[in-house]
N, C-alpha and C positions, 0 to 999 in steps of 0.2 A: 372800391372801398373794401371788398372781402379781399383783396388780393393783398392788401395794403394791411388789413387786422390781420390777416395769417401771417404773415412776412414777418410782420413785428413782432407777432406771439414766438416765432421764430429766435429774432433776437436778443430777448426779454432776459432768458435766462445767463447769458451772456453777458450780458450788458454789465451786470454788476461787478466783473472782472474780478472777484476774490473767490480765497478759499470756497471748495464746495460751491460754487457756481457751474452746473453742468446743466445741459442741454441732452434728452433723452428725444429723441423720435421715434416713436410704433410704426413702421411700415410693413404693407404690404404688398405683395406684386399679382401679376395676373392670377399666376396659380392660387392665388390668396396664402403663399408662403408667407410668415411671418418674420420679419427680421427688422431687429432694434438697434439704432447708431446712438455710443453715450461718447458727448464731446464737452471735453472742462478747460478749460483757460489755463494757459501756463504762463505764456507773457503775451498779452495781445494790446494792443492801439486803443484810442476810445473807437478806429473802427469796427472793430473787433478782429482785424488784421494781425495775424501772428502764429506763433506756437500753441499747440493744443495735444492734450490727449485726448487717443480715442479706445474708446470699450472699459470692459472692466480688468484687463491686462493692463493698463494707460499706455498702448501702441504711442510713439512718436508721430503728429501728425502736424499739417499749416492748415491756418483757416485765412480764406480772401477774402472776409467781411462775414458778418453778421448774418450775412444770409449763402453763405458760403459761395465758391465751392469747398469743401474739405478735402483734404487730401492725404492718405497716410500707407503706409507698405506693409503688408503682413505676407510673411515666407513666399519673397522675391513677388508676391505681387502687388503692382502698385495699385489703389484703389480712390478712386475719384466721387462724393457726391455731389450732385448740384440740382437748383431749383429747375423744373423743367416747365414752368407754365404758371398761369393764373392758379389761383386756388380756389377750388368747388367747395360745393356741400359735404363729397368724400373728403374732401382734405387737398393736401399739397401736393400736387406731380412734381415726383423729384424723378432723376436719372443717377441710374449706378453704373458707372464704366469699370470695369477691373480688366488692366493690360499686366498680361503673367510672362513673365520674361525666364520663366524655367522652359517655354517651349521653344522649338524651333521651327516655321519663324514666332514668332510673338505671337499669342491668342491676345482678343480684344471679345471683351463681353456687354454688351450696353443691357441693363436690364429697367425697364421701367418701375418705378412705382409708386404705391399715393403712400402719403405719410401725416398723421394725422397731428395738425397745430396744437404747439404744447403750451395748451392756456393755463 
C-alpha cells in the first residue's frame, strides 16, 4: 500500500497534463548530496508517456509513464531516472544512470538515491 501511495504521489502532479503542471522531486544520495529533478509535460498520453521538460533550463526530455523512467541529454550526456524499489518511510529509491559519450570508451555512472514523494 505505501509503495502504491508513493508511486501515485509521484504521478499526481502529472497527471493534470496542462500548463504548469510539473513534477519536483528532492533527492538525496548516500553522501546526503542533494539534487532536485523538475519534470513538466510538453505533450504526454493519459499515460503520462511522452515529451517533457526537465530542470529549470526546460532540457528536452521523454517520460515512460507516470512513474517513469525519465530520460533527457545535457552536454553529450545522456541521463536516465528511474524507480528503484518499494518506497520506505525515507522515501522512494530511485536510480540515476548518466552514460557520458564525451569519453572514450563511454563512462557509465549508476548513482543511488531516496527521493522524497511529492504529496
Amino acid at each position: 500500500m505505501t509503495r502504491t501511495a508513493a508511486l501515485l504521489a509521484l504521478a499526481a502532479p502529472l497527471a493534470a497534463h496542462g500548463e504548469g503542471a510539473r513534477l519536483a522531486l528532492d533527492c538525496a544520495g548516500a553522501d546526503d548530496t542533494a539534487r532536485t529533478f523538475v519534470f513538466a509535460p510538453v505533450e504526454v498520453d493519459a499515460e503520462g508517456i511522452g515529451r517533457i521538460t526537465v530542470g529549470e533550463d526546460a532540457r528536452p526530455g521523454i517520460a515512460a509513464g507516470f512513474f517513469g523512467p525519465w530520460s533527457w541529454t545535457a552536454d553529450k550526456v545522456r541521463t536516465t531516472l528511474m524507480v528503484n524499489g518499494d518506497a520506505g518511510d525515507d522515501g522512494v529509491p530511485m536510480l540515476l544512470h548518466e552514460l557520458d559519450t564525451t569519453t572514450t570508451p563511454f563512462t557509465a555512472t549508476l548513482t543511488e538515491l531516496t527521493c522524497e514523494a511529492p504529496f
